[in-house]
DSSP file (Angstrom, degrees, kcal/mol; ACC not computed):
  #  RESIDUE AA STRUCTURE BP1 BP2  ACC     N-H-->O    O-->H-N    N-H-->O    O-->H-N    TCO  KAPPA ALPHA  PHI   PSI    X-CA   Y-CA   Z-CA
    1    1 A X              0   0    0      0, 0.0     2,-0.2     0, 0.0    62,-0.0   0.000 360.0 360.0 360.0 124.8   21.2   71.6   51.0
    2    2 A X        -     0   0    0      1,-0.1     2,-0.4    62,-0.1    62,-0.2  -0.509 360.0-140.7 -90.2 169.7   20.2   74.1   48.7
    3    3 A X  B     -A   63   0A   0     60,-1.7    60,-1.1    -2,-0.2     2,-0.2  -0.900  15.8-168.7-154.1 117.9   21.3   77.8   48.6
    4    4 A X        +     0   0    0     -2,-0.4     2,-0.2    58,-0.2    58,-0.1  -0.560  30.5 149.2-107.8 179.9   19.9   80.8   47.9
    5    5 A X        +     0   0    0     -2,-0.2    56,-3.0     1,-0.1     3,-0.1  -0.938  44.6  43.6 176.4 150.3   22.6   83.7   47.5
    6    6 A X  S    S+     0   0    0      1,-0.3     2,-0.3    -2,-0.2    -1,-0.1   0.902  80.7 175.6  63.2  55.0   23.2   87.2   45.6
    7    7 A X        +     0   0    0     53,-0.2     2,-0.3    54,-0.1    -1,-0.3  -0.687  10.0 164.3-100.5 154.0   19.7   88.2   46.5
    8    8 A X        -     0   0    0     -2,-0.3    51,-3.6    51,-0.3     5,-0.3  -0.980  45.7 -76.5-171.5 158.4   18.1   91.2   45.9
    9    9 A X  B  >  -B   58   0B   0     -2,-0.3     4,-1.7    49,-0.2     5,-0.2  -0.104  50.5-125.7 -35.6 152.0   14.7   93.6   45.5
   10   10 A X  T  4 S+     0   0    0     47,-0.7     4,-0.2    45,-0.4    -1,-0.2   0.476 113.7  59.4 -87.4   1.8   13.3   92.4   41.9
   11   11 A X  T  > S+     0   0    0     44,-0.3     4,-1.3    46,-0.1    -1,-0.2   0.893 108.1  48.1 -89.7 -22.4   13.4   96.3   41.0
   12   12 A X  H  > S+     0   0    0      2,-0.2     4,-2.3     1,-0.2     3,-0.4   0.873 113.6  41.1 -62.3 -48.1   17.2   96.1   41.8
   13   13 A X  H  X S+     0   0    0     -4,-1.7     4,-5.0    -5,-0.3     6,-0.4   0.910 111.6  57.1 -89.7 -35.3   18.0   93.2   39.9
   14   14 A X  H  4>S+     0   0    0     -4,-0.2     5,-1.2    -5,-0.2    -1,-0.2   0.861 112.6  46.4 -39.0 -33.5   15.5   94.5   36.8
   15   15 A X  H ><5S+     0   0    0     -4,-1.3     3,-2.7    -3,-0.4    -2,-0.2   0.993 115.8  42.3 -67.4 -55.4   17.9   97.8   36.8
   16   16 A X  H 3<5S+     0   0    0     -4,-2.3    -2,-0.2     1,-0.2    -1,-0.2   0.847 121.8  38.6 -72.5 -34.1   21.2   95.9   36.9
   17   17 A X  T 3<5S-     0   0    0     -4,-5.0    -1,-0.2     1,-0.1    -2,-0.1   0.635 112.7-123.4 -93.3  11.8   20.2   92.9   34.1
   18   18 A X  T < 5 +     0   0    0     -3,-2.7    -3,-0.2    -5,-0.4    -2,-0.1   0.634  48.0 171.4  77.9  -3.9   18.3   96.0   32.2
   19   19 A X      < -     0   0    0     -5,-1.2    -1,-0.2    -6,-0.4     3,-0.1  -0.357  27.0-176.4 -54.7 132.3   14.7   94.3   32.2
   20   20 A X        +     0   0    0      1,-0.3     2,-0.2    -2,-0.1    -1,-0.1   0.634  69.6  23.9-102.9 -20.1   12.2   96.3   31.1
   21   21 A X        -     0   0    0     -7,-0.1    17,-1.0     2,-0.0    18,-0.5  -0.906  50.5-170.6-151.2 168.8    9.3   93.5   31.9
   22   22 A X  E     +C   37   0C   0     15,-0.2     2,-0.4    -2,-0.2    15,-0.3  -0.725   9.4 179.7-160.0  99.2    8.7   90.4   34.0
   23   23 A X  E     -C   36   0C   0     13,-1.9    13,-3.2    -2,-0.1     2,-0.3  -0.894  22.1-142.0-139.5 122.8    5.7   88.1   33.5
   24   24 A X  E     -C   35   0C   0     -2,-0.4    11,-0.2    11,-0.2     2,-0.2  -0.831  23.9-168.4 -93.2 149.6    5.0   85.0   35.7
   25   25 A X  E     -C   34   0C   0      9,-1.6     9,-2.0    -2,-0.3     2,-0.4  -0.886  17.8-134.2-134.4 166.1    3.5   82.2   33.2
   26   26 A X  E     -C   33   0C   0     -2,-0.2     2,-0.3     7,-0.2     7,-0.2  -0.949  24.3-124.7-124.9 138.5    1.9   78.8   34.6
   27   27 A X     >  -     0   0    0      5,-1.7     4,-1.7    -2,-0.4     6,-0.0  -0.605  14.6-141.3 -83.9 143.4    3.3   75.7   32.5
   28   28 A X  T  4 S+     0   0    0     -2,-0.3    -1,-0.2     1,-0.2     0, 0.0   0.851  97.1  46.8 -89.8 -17.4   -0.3   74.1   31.3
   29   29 A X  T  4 S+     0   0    0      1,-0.1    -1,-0.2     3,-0.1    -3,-0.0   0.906 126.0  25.0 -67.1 -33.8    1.6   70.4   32.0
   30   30 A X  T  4 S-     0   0    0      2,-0.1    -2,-0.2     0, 0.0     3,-0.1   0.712  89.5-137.6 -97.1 -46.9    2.9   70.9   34.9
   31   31 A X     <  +     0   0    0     -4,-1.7    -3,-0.1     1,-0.3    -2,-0.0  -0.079  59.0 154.7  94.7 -11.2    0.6   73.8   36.6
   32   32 A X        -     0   0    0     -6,-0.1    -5,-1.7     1,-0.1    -1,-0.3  -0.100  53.0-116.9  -7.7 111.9    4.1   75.0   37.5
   33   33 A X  E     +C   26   0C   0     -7,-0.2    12,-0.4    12,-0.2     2,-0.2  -0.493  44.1 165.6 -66.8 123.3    4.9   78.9   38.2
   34   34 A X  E     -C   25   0C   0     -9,-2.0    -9,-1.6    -2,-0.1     2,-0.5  -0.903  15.8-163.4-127.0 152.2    7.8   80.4   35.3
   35   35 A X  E     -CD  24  43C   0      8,-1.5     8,-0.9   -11,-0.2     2,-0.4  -0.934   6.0-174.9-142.5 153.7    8.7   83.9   34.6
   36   36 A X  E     -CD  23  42C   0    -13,-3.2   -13,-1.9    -2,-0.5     2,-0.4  -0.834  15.4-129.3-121.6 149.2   10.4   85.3   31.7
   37   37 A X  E >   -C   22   0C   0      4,-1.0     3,-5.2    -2,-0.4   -15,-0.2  -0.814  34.4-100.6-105.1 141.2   11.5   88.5   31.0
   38   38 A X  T 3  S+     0   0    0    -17,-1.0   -16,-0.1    -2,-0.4   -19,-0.1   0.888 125.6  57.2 -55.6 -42.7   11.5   91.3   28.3
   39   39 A X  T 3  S-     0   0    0    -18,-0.5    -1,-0.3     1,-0.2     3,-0.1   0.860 116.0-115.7 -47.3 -19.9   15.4   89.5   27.7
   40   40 A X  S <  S+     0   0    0     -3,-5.2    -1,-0.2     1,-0.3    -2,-0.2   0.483  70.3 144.8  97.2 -12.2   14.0   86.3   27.0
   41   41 A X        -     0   0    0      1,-0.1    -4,-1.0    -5,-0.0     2,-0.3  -0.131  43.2-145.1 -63.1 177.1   15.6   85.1   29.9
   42   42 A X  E     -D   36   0C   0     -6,-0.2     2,-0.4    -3,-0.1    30,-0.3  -0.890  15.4-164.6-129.6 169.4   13.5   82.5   31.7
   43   43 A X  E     -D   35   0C   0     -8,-0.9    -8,-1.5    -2,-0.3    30,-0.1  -0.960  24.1-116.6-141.6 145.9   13.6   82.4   36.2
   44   44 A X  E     -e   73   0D   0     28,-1.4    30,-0.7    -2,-0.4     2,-0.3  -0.214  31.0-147.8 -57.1 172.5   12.4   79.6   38.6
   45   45 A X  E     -e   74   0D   0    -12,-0.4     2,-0.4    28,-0.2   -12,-0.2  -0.863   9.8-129.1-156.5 136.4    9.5   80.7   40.7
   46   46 A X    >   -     0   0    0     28,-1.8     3,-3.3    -2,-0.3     2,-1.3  -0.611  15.7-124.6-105.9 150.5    9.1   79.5   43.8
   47   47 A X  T 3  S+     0   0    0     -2,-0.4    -1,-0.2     1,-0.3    28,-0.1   0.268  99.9  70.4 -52.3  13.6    5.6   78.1   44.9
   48   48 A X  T 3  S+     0   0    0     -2,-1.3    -1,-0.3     1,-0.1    27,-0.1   0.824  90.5  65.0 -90.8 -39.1    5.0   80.2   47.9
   49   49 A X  S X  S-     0   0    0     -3,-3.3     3,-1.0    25,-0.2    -2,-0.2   0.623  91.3-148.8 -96.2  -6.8    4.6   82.9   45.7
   50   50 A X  T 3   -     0   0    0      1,-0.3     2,-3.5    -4,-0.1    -1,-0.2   0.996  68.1 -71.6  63.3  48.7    1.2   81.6   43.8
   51   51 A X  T 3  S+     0   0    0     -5,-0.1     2,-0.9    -6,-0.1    -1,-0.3   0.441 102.1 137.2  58.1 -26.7    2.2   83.2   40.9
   52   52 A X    <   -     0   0    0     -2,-3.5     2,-0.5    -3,-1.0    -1,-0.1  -0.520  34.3-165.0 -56.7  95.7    1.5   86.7   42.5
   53   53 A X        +     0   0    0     -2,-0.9     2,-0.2   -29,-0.1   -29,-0.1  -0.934  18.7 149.5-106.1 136.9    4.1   89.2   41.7
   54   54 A X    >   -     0   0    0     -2,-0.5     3,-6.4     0, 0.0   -44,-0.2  -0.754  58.9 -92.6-165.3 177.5    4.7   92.0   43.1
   55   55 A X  T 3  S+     0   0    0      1,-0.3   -45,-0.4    -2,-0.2   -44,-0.3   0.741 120.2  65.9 -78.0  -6.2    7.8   94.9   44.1
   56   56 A X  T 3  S+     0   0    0    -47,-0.1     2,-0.3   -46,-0.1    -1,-0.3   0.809  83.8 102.9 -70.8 -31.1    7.9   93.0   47.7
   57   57 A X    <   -     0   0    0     -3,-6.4   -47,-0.7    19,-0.1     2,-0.3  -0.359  62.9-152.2 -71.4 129.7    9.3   89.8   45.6
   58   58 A X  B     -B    9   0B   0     -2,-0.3    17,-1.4    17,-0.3     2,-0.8  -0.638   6.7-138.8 -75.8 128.5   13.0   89.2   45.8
   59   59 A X  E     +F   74   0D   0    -51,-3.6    15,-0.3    -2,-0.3   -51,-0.3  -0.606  21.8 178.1 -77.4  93.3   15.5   87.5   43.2
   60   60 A X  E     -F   73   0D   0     13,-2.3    13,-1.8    -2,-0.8     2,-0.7  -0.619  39.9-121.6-112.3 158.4   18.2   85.1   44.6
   61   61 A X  E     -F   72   0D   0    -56,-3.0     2,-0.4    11,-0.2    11,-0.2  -0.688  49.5-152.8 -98.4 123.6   20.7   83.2   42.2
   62   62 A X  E     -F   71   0D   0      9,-2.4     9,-2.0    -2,-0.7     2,-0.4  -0.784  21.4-170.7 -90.4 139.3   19.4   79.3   43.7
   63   63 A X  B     -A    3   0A   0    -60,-1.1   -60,-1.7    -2,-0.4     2,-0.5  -0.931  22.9-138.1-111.6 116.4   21.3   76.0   43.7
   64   64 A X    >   -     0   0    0     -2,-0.4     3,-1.2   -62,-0.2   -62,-0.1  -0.574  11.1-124.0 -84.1 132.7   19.3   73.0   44.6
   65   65 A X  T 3  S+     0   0    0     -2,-0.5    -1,-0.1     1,-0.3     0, 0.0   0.631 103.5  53.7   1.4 -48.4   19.8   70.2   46.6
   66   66 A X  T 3  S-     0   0    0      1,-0.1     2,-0.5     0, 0.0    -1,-0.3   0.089 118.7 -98.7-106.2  37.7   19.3   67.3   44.4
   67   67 A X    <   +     0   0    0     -3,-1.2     3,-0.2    -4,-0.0    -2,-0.1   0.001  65.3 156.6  81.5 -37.9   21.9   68.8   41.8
   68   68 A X        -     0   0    0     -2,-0.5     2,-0.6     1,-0.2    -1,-0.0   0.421  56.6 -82.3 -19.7 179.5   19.9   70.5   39.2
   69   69 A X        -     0   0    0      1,-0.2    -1,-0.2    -6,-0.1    -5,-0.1  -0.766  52.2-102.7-113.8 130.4   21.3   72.9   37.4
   70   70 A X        +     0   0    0     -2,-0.6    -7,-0.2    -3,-0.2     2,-0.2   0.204  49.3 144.8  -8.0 148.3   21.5   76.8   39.0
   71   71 A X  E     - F   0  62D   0     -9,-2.0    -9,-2.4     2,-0.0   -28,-0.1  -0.816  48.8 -72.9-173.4 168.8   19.2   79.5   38.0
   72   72 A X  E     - F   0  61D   0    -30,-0.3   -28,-1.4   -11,-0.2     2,-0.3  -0.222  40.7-161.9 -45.7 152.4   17.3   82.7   39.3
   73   73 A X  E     -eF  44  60D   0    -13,-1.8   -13,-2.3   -30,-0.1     2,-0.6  -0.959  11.8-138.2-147.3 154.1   14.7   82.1   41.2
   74   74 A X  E     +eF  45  59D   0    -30,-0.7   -28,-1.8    -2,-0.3     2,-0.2  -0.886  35.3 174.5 -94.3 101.4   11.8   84.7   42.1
   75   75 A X        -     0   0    0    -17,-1.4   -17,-0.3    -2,-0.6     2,-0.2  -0.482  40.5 -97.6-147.3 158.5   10.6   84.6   45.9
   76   76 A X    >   -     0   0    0     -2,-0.2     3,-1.0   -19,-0.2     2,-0.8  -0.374  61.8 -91.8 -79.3 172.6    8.5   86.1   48.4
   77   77 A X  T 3  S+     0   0    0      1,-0.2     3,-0.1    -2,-0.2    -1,-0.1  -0.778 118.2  34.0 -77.9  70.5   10.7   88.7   50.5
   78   78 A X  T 3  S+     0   0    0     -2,-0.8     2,-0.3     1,-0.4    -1,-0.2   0.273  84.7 133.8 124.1   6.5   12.1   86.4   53.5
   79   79 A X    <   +     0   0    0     -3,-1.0    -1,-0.4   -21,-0.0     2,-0.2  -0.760  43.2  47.2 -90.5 137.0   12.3   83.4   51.6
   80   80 A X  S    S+     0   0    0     -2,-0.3   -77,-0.1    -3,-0.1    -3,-0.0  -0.712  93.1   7.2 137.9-176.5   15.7   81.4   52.0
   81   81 A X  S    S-     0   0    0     -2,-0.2     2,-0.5     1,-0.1   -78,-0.0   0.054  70.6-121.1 -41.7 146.7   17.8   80.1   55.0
   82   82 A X        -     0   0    0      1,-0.0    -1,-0.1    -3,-0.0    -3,-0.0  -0.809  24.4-114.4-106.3 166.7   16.5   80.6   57.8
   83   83 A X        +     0   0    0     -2,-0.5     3,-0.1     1,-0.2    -1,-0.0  -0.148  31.4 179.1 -88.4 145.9   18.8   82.9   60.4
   84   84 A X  S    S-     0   0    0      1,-0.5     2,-0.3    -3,-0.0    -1,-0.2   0.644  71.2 -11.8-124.8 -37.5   19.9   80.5   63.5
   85   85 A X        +     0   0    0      2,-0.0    -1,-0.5     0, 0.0     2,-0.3  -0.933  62.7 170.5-149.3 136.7   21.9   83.3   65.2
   86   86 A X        -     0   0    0     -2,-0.3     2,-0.2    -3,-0.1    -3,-0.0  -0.852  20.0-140.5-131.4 155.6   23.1   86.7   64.3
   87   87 A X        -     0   0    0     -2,-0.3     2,-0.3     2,-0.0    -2,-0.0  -0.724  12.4-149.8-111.2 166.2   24.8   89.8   66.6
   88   88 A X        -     0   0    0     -2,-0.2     2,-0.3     0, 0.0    -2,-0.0  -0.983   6.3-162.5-158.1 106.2   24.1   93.4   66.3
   89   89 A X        -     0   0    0     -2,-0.3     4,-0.1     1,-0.2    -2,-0.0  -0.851  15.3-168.1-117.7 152.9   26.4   96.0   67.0
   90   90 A X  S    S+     0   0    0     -2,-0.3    -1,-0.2     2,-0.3     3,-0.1   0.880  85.5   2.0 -86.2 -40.8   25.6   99.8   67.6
   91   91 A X  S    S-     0   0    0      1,-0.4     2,-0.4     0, 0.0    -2,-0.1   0.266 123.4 -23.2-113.1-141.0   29.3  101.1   67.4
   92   92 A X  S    S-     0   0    0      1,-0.1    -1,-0.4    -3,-0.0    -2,-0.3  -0.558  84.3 -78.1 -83.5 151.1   32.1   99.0   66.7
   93   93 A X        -     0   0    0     -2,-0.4    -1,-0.1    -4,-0.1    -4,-0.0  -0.150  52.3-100.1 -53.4 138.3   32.2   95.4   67.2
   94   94 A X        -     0   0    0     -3,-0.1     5,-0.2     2,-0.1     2,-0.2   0.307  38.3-165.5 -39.8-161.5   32.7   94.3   70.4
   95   95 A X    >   -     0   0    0      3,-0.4     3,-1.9     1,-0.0     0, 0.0  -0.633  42.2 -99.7-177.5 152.0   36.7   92.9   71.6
   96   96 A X  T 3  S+     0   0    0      1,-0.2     3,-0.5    -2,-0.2    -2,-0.1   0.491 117.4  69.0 -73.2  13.1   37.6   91.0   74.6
   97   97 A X  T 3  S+     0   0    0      1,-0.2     2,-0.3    -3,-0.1    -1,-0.2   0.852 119.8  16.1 -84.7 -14.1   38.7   94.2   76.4
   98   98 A X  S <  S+     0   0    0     -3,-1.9     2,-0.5     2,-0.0    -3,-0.4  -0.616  89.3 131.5-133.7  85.2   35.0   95.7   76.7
   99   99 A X              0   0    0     -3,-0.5    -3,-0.0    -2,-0.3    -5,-0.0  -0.926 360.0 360.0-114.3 144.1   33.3   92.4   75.9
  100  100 A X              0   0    0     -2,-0.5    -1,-0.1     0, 0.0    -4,-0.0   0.673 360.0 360.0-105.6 360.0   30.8   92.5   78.9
């Protein structure tokens, strides 16, 4: 299954890797979505996002399924597993003496 993970706002991750730019580019073989960065680094991008970017998109460090190799990847805001159950606590966590 692949696995998204260390994600965060793409102004957050720009501060911490020191990017100053971020440009999505469309591969003219592929019609594939890239983006590269004022490092030179280069990012996956994932196809939801139509190339559009903008301060809503998030970065998560990806590992895919079918083995390929890691990398960033550049996502819509909500992109990744999706949640099958979570709890919520106001205070402190519950404990089985005032578990109701």
């Amino acid at each position: 299954m692949s696995a998204f993970s260390k994600t965060q706002s793409v102004a957050s991750f720009a501060s911490t890797k020191g990017i100053s730019n971020l440009e999505i580019k469309k591969n003219p073989k592929t019609g594939k979505f890239f983006g590269v960065d004022s490092n030179g680094d280069t990012y996956r991008v994932a196809d939801s996002l139509g190339g559009q970017l903008t301060l809503e998109c998030q970065v998560s460090w990806f590992t895919p399924e079918d083995g390929a190799e890691a990398s960033y990847m550049v996502h819509p805001r909500g992109e990744g597993a999706p949640t099958v159950s979570s709890l919520s606590f106001s205070k402190a966590p519950a404990n089985a003496e005032n578990a109701i």
